[in-house]
C-alpha positions in Angstrom: 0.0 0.0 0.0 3.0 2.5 0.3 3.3 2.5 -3.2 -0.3 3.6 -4.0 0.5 6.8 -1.6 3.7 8.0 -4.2 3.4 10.7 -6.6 2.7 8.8 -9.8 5.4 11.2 -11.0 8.2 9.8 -8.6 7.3 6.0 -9.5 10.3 4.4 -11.7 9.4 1.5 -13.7 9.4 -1.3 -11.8 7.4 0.7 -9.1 4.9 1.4 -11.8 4.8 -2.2 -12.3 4.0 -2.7 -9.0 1.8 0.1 -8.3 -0.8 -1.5 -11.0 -0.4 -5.4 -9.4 -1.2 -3.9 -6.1 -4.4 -2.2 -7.2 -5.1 -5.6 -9.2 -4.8 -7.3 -6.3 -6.9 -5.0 -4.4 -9.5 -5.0 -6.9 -9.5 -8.9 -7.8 -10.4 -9.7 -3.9 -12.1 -6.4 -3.0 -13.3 -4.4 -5.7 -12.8 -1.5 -7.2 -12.4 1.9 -4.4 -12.4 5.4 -5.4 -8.9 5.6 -4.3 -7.7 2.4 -6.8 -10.0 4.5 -9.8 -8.2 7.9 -8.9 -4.7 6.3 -8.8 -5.7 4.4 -12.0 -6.6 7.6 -13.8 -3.5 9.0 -12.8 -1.4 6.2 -14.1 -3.2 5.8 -17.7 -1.9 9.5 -18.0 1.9 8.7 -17.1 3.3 7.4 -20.6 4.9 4.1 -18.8 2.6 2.1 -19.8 3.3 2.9 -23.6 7.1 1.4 -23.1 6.5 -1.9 -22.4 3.5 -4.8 -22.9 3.9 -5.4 -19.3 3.2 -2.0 -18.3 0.4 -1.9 -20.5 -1.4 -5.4 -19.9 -1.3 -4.6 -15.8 -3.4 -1.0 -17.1 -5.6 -2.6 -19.5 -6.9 -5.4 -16.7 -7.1 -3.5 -13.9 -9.0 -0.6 -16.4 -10.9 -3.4 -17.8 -12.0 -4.1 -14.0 -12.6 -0.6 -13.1 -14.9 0.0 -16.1 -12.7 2.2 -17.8 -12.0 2.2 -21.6 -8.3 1.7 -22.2 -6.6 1.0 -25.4 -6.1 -2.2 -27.1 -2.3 -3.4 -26.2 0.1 -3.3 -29.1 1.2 -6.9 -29.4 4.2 -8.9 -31.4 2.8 -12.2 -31.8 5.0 -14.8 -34.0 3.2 -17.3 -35.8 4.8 -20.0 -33.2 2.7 -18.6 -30.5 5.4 -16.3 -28.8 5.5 -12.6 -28.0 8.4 -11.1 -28.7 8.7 -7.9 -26.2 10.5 -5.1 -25.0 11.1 -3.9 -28.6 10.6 -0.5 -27.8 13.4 -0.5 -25.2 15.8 -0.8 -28.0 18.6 -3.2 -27.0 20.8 -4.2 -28.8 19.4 -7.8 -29.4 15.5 -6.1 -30.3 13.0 -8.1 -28.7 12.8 -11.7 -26.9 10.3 -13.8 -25.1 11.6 -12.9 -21.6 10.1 -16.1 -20.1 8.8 -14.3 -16.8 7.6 -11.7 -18.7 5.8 -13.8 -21.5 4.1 -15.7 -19.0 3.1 -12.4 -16.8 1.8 -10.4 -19.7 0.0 -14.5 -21.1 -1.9 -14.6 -17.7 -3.3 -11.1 -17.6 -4.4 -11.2 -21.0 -6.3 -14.8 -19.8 -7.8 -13.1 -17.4 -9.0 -10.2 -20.0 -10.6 -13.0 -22.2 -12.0 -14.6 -19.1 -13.4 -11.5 -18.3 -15.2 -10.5 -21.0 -12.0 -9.4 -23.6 -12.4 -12.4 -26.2 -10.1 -10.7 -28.6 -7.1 -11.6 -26.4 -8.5 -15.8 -25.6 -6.9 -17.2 -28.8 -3.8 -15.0 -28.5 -3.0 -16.1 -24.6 -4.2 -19.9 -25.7 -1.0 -19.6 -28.8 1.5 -17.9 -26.1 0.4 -20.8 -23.7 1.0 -23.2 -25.7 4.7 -21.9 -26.5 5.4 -21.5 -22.7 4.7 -25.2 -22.1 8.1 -25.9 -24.6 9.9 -23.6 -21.4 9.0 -26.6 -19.5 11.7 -29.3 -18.5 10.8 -32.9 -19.0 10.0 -32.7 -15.2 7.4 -29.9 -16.4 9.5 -27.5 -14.3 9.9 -23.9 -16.1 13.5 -24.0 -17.3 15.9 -20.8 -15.7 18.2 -19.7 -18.3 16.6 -19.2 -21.3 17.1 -15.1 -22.1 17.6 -14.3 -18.5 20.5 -12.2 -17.0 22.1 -14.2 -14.3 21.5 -13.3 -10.8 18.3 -10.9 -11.8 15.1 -13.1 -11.1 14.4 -15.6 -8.3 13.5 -19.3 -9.9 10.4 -18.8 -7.3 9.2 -15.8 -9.3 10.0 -17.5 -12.5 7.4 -20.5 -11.4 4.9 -18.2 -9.5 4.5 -16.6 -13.1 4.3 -19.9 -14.8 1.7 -21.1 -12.4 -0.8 -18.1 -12.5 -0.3 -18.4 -16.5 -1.2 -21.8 -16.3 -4.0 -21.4 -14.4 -5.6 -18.6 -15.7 -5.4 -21.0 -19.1 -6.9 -23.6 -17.5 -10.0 -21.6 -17.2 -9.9 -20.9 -21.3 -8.6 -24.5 -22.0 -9.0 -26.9 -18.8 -7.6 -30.1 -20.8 -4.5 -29.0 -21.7 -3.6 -26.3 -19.3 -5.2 -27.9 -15.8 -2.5 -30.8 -15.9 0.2 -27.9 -16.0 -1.0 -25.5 -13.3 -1.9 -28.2 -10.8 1.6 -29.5 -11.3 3.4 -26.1 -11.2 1.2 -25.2 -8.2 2.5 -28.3 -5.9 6.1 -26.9 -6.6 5.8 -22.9 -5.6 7.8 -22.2 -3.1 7.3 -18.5 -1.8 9.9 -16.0 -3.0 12.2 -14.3 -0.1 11.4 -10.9 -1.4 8.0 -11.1 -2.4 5.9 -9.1 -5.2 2.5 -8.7 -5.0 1.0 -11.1 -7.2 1.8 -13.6 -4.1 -1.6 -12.5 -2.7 -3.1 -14.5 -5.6 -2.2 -17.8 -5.1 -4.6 -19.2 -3.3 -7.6 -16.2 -4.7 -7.8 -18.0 -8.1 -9.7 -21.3 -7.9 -7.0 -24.1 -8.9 -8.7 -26.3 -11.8 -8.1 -30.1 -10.9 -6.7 -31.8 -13.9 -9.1 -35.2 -14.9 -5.6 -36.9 -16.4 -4.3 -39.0 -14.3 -0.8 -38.0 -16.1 1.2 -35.3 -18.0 1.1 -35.8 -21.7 4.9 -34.7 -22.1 6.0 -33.6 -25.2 8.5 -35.3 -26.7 10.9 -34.8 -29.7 12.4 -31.7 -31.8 11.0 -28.5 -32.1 12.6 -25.2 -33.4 11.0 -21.7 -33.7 12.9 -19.5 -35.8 11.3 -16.7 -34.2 12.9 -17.0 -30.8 16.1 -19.1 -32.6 14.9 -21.5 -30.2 15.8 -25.5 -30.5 14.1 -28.0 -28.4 14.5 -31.8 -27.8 12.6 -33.6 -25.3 12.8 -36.9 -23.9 11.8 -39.5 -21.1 14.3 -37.8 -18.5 16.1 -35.4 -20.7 15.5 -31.7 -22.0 18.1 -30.3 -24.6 17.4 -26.7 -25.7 19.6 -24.3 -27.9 19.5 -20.7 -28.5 20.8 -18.6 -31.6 19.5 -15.1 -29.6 20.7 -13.8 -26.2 20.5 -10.8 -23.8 23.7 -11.8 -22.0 22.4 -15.3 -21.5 23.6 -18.6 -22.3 23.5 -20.4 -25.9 22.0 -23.5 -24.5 21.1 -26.3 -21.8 20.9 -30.4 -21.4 19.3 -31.6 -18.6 19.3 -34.9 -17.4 17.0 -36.9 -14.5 17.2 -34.4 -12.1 20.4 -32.1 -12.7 22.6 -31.7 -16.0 24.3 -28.4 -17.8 21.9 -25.4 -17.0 23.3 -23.2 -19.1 26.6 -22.9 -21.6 28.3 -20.5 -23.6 31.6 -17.8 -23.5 32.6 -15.8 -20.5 34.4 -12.5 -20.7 37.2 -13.0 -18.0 37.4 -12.3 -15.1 35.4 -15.3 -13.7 32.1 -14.6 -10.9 30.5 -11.9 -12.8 28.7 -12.7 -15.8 27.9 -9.3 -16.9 30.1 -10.0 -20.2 28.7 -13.9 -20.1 26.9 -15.2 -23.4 25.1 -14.1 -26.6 24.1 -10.2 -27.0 22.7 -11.3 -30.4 19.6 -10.7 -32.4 17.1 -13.2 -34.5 17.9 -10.9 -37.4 22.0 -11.4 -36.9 21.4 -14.8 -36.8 19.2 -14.8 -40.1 22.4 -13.5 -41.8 24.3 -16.4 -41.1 22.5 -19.1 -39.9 22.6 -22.8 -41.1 19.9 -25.4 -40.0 19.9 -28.7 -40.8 16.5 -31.0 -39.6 16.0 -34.5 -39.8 13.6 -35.7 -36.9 13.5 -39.0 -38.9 17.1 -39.9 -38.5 16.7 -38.2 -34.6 19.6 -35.1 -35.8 19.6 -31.8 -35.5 22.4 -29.2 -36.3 22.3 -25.4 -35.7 25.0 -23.1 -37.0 25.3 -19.4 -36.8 27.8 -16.4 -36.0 26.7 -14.1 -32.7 28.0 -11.5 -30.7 29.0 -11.7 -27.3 28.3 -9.7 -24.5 30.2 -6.5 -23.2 29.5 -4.5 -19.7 26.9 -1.6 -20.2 25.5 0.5 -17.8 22.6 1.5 -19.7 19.5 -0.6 -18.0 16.8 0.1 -19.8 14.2 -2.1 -18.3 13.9 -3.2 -14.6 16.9 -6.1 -13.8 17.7 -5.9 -17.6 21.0 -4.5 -18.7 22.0 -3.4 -21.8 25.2 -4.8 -23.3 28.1 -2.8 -24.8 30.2 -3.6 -28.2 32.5 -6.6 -27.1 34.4 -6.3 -30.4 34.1 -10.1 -30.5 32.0 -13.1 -32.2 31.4 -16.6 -32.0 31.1 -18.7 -34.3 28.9 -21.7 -33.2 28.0 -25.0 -34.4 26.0 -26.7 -32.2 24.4 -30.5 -33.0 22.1 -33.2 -31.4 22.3 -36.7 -32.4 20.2 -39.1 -30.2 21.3 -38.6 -26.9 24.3 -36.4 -27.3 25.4 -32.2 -27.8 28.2 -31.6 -29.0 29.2 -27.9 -29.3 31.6 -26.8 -31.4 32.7 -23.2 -31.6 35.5 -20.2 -32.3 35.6 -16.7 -31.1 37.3 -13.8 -33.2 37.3 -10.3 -33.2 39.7 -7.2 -32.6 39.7 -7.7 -29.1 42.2 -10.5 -28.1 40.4 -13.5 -27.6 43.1 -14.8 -24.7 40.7 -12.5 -22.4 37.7 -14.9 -23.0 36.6 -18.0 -21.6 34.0 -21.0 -22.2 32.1 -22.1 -19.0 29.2 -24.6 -18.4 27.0 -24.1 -15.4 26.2 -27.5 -14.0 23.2 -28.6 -11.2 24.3 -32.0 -9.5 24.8 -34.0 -6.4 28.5 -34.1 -7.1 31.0 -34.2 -9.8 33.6 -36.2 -11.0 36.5 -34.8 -12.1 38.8 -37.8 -14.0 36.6 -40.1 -12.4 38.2 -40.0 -9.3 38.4 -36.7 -8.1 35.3 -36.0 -5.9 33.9 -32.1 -5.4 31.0 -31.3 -3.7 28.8 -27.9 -4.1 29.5 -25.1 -1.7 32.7 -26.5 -0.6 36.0 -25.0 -0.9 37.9 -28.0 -2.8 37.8 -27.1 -6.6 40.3 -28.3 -9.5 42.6 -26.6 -11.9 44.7 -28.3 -14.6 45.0 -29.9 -17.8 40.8 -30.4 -19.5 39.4 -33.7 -17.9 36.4 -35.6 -18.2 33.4 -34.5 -16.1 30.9 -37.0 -14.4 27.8 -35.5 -12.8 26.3 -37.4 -10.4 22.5 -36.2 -11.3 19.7 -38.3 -8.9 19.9 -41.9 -10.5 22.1 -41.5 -12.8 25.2 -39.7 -14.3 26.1 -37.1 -17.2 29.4 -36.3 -19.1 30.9 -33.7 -20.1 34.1 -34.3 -22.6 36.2 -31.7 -23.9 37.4 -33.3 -26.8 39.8 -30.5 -28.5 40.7 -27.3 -28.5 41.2 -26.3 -24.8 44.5 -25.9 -23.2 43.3 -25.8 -19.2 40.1 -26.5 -17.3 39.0 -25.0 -13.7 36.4 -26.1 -11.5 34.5 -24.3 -8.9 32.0 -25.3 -6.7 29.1 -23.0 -6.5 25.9 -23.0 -3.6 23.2 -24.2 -5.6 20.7 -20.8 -5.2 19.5 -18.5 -7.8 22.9 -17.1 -8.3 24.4 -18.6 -11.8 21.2 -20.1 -12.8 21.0 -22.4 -9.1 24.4 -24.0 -10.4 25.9 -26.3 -8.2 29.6 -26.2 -10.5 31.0 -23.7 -12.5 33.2 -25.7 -15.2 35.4 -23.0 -17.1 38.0 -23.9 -20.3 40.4 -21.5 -21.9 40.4 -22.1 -25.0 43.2 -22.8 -27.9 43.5 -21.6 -31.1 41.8 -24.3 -33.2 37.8 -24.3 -32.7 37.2 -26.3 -29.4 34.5 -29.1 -29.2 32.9 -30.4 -26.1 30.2 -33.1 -26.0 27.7 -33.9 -23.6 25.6 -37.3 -23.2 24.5 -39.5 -20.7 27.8 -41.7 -18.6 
């Protein structure tokens, strides 16, 4: 409620933001007040709203409650179901679908549609139906797809998957029911908690008729995200050709794996120069895909540019990046149960100041298959490149640097939302041939 008292003038963007949940909140369990329609006025007049989908779908609900005409949002919708937002911002990799964000701005539109708005139902059905490939084979919402490390709780991320979900589930109870219900037995409440926490237990919880999940299995690719996607029994592989300083892909496996991959401007333990800056229409200019679900192959190819320190942040816990000066150039491949990554960096800055890391979730890892390290210890290992064996619930996944690396270090990490919840940070300096790494089940 001390939000509701500042000048709308004072508010920043993020307390805009959650100025217009609080009065949602308020309004969803108590109605609409004369002090929720004054401070909604006041808002629609403040040109925030017009910067951001997010901004704008939190007015155009909580107007929509209030009775008041608003205008109709301005929406990017691909033909694969995803928004693609923030282009207004203008950074340097346009606009992505910010998984929190997507599913934020997905739910409030559901609740227009259920409301009365059917012009947004069939819109928030395709963007629901694209969030469920952000799902691990676990249906957990993955972390690290196009998200800056160390900016978003993994609570938040699956409080904003769940009321998504279930607002679908009123729209489309068969497929979206199965995917709240099982979301909703895994929230666990945020330490700093936003507003939309009041909801959880406001919005009736549909119970799902299935008896079980119908996973989703197989490739899938949208070139509008440059997002690759193969699911199986107990693994998720995902690749991405577009970044905002986040990582070029993922494998997990059972109940652990490689979060997140890609190169690391050094120093180590900040990862504001960590992964792809890079755009969908950079990697249209040089982009090679190669498809064969048949043979169980998959092979994506493409030149990016990595990220650089910036202190322009443009959007609440999104920084911009800088000019690195530097590219990669990636090949990355799935055949059956194995990644293999392949890649090179140039540029005119020297490429002796970068390295490649992998972020890795597990009980343990292995380093030579003998060396033990445990997370959030202080024993860690720095030599010549090794195998890596992680120990992830019932089983175990590899990581093989086959070429192209001329020293490894591992660090042990604690596991939390920092670096993606992380147990190991695995980093290689690189050679001056391309380097290839493979992944696959031990």
């Amino acid at each position: 409620m001390q939000l509701l008292n500042l000048p709308t003038e004072k508010l920043s963007l993020s307390q805009y933001h959650d100025v217009l949940r609080e009065i949602l909140v308020l309004q969803l369990k108590e109605g609409s007040s004369p002090v929720a329609l004054q401070k909604l006025k006041d808002l629609s007049k403040y040109p925030f709203w017009q910067s951001c989908e997010l901004a704008w779908a939190l007015l155009a609900c909580n107007c929509q409650l209030s009775n008041i005409s608003c205008s109709k949002i301005a929406l990017l919708q691909e033909e694969s179901g995803c928004l693609l937002l923030l282009k207004n911002q203008r950074f340097m990799w346009d606009a992505l679908p910010y998984p929190r964000l997507h599913a934020e701005v997905g739910a409030l539109l559901a609740l227009m549609a259920i409301n009365g708005k059917e012009e947004y139902s069939q819109i928030a059905l395709k963007m629901g139906k694209w969030q469920e490939r952000l799902l691990d084979h676990l249906q957990r919402p993955l972390f690290s797809p196009w998200l800056q490390e160390g900016t978003l709780s993994y609570a938040e991320l699956t409080l904003a998957n769940f009321f998504f979900f279930n607002q679908l589930a009123e729209l489309d109870g068969e497929t979206f029911a199965p995917l709240a219900e099982r979301i909703g037995k895994s929230l666990v409440v945020a330490k700093e908690k936003t507003p939309f926490w009041d909801l959880v237990d406001f919005f009736p919880r549909k119970n799902s008729s299935s008896k079980s999940l119908k996973k989703k299995e197989g490739f899938f690719y949208d070139p509008a995200s440059v997002f690759a996607k193969k699911d199986g029994p107990i693994s998720t592989i995902s690749l991405f050709g577009s970044g905002c300083r986040s990582t070029m892909g993922l494998y997990l496996y059972d109940n652990g794996g490689v979060v997140g991959f890609g190169p690391q401007h050094l120093p180590l333990g900040s990862c504001e120069e960590f992964g792809l800056s890079t755009s969908r229409a950079l990697f249209q200019k040089s982009a090679s895909i190669v498809e064969a679900p048949d043979s169980n192959e998959f092979a994506l190819s493409f030149t990016a540019r990595l990220s650089a320190k910036s202190e322009r942040k443009r959007y609440p816990n999104i920084g911009d990046s800088g000019f690195s000066g530097c590219w990669l150039e990636a090949n990355l491949s799935i055949k059956e149960e194995e990644l293999n990554i392949s890649c090179q960096m140039q540029g005119i800055e020297p490429t002796s100041n970068w390295v490649f890391v992998f972020f890795a979730k597990a009980k343990s890892a292995f380093v030579a298959g003998s060396h033990k390290l445990n997370p959030r210890s202080l024993d860690r290992y720095k030599g010549p490149p090794q195998e890596m064996i992680f120990d992830v619930g019932t089983t175990f996944l590899k990581l093989h640097a086959i070429k192209g690396v001329e020293m490894m270090e591992v660090i042990p990490l604690a596991g939390d939302d920092n670096f993606w919840s992380a147990d190991f940070l695995i980093a290689y300096t690189l050679g001056i041939a391309p380097a290839l790494w493979q992944i696959a089940p031990h």
